[in-house]
C-alpha positions, 0 to 999 in steps of 0.5 A: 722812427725805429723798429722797437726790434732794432738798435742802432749801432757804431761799427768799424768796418773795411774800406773794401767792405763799405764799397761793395754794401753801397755799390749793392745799395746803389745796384738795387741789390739792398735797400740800404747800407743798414739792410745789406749790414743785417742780412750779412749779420743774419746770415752769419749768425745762421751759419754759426748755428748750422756749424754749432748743430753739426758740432753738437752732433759729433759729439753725441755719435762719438758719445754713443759710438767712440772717437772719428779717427782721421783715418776713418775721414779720409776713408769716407772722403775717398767713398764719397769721392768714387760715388760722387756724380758730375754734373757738369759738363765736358770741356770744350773742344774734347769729349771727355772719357768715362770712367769704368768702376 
């Protein structure tokens, strides 16, 4: 019997793509191709939600304050980048220099 919540469906989708949901099925990482396909689904609408809020958000701040030039972008990356933190570790075999600001 199906959840009143769900409706089957026919879809067409890649080769490699089946591999890897039922090679998950048969790992244990899902319970079923159909669980596997609605948690990508969920996902993705997610995403596309989170990209919509933040698209929405540009809007209203250039509404109030004016257009973000690519100039001012490839500013704020730059300060991003000099106030960044590394986190992860020095090669092997060589310590790596810090750097002074």
């Amino acid at each position: 019997m199906r959840s009143p919540k769900k409706e089957r469906v026919t879809v067409t989708v890649d080769k490699d793509l089946l591999r890897a949901a039922n090679a998950a099925v048969a790992a244990g990482r899902a319970d079923s191709l159909s669980g596997w396909v609605n948690l990508a689904l969920t996902e993705h609408a997610l995403k596309e939600r989170r990209l919509q809020a933040m698209g929405d958000a540009i809007a209203a701040y250039e509404a109030k304050f004016g257009f973000i030039s690519a100039a001012e972008v490839l500013a704020q990356e730059r300060a991003d980048r000099r106030a960044a933190v590394v986190v992860r570790g020095a090669p092997r075999g060589r310590a790596r220099r810090r750097r002074v600001a």
